[in-house]
N, C-alpha and C positions, 0 to 999 in steps of 0.2 A: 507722831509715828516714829518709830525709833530703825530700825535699818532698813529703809523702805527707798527705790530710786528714785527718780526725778517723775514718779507715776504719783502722785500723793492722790492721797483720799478725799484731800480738799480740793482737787485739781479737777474735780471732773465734769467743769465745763471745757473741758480738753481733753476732751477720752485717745488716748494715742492709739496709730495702726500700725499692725507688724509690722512697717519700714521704719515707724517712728522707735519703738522698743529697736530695733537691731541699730539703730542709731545711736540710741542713748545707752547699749551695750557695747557698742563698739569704742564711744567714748570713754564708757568705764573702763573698758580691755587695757586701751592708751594708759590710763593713770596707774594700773600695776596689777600684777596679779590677787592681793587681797581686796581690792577694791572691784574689783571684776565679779571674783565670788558673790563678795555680796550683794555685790547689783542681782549678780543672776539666782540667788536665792530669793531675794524680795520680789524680785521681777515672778518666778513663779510660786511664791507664796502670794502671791496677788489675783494671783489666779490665770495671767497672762503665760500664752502655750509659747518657748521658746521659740527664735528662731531656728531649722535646722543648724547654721554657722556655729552658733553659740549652744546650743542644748546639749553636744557632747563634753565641752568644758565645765559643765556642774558639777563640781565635787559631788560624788556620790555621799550620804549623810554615814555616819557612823554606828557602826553593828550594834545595835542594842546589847546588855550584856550579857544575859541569856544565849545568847547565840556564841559567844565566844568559848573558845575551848577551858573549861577552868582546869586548876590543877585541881589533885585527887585533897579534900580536905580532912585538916588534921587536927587535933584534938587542941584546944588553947585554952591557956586561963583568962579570962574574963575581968576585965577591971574596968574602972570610972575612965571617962577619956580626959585627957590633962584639960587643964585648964587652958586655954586660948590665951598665948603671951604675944601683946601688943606691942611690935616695934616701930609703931608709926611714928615720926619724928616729930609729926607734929603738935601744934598746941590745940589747944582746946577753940582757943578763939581762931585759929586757920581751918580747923575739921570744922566748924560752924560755918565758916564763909565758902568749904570748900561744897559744904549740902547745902545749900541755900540754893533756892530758886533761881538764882543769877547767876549757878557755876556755867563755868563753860559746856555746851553740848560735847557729849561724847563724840559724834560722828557730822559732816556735812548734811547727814539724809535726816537727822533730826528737825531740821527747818521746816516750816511750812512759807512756803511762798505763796499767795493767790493770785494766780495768774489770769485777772478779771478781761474781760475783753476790752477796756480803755486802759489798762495796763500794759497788755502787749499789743496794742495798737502799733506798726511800724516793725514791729518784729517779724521776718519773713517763720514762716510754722517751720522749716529745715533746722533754723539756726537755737529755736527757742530752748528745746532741750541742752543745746552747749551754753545758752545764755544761762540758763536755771542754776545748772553743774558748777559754773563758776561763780554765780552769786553764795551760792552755799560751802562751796571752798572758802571763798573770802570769809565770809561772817567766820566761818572755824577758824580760822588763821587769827581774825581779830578776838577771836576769843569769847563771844558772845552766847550769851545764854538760846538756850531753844525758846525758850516763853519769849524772847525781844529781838531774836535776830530775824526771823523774819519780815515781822514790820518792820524792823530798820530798812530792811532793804526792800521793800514796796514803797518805803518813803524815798529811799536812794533813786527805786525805776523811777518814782512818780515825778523825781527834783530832776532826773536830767534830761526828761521826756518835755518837760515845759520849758527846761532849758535848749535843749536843740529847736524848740517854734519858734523862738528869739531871736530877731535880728541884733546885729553889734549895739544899734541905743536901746533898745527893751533888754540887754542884759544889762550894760552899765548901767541901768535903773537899778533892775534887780540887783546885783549886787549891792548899789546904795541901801536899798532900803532892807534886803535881805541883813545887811553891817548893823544898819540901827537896829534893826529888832531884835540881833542878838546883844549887842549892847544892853539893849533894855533887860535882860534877863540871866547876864552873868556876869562876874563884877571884874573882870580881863576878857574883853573879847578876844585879841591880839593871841593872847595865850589859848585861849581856848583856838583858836583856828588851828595854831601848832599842836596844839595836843594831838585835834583832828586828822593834822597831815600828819602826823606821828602814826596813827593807825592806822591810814589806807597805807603807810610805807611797810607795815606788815604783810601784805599781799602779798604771794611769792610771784604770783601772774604781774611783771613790771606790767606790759602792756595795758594790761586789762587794769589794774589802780592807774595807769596813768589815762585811760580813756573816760575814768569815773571822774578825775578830777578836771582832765579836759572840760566835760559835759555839765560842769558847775555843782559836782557835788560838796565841793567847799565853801561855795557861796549860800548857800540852804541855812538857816539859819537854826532848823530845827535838825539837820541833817548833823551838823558840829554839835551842836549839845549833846545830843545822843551818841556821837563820837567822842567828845572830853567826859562825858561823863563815864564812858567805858574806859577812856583811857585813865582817869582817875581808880576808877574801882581796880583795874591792873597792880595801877603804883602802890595802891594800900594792902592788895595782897604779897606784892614783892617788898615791900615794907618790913610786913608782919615775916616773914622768912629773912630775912634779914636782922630783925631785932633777935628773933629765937637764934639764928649762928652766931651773932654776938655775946650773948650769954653763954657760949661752951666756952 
């Protein structure tokens, strides 16, 4: 879904109730005025009836243009329209990685999160629509595609929900063997966990990347993979933009 709120299509073993919508719009209100819009467009292009609070804030949609006053029209010559001059800076092999499936999502509301019921187990229903918001900020922030950023982060719920049942020796287990098993399937683990913490450090929410790393999402073994390897795909685009300034 592409500008859609924290209502998703997929979500609807959580059908929300008008407190739940003026919540998850009041959130949006919080993070700016563009982001409020299109909460509150999606919210009723979904078909959900505004709250009073918020229904007068909807941008009215724009005049068709028929309806605008046109000037009196006047006679013109008629030609080819020019040709479309490309000033995109970039190379061929950057506009390929930038349309690729793995480009970054345009917007946070692109994600799909499945919010299963042993998923949000532990999550009081008040807080989950601010819990979703932020999961989908972060993914945008780390730059992650829509087709992967959601699973990543159903694996991120899933790795710190088993990690908060842990007492202090069932994590140092975990950890232990969480290490070897990424051992076993990348040829630096050490580096690969930095890469990892490289990219919850893109969070602009300090608190909230540092409550993910709290809750053992560094110790996941498939949680870091999936984090070095985005953090890799980054460097290889910042690479290529680099190589192409060095040739001018």
């Amino acid at each position: 879904m592409s500008d859609a709120p924290t209502v998703p299509e997929d979500a609807g073993t959580l059908p929300f109730s008008g407190d739940e919508v003026s919540a998850i719009l009041a959130d949006a209100k919080a993070r700016g005025p563009e982001t409020y819009q299109r909460y509150l467009q999606a919210v009723a292009a979904d078909g959900y009836e505004l709250p009073p609070e918020h229904a007068a804030a909807l941008a009215a949609p724009p005049k068709p243009a028929a309806a605008l006053a046109a000037p009196p029209e006047t006679p013109r010559t008629l030609s080819a329209p020019p040709r479309p001059q490309s000033n995109d800076p970039r190379t061929p092999e950057e506009i390929e990685f930038d349309n690729s499936s793995m480009a970054p999502a345009a917007s946070p509301l692109d994600y799909r999160i499945r919010w299963t019921a042993g998923r949000s187990d532990g999550v009081p229903p008040e807080h989950l629509h601010a819990l979703d918001a932020s999961l989908r900020e972060a993914l945008h922030e780390m730059a992650f595609s829509a087709n992967v950023g959601g699973s990543v982060m159903e694996m991120a719920v899933d790795s710190m929900a088993k990690w908060n049942a842990l007492d202090e020796g069932g994590r140092e287990l975990y950890r232990r063997t969480q290490l070897a098993q990424l051992a076993r399937v990348v040829p630096d683990a050490e580096q690969a966990v930095r890469n990892a913490d490289a990219m919850v450090a893109m969070i602009a929410d300090r608190e909230f990347a540092s409550d993910m790393s709290k809750y053992g999402l560094l110790g996941n073994a498939q949680m870091v993979v999936a984090l070095d390897l985005q953090y890799r795909r980054l460097q290889a685009r910042a690479d290529m933009a680099k190589a192409r300034g060095a040739k001018r």
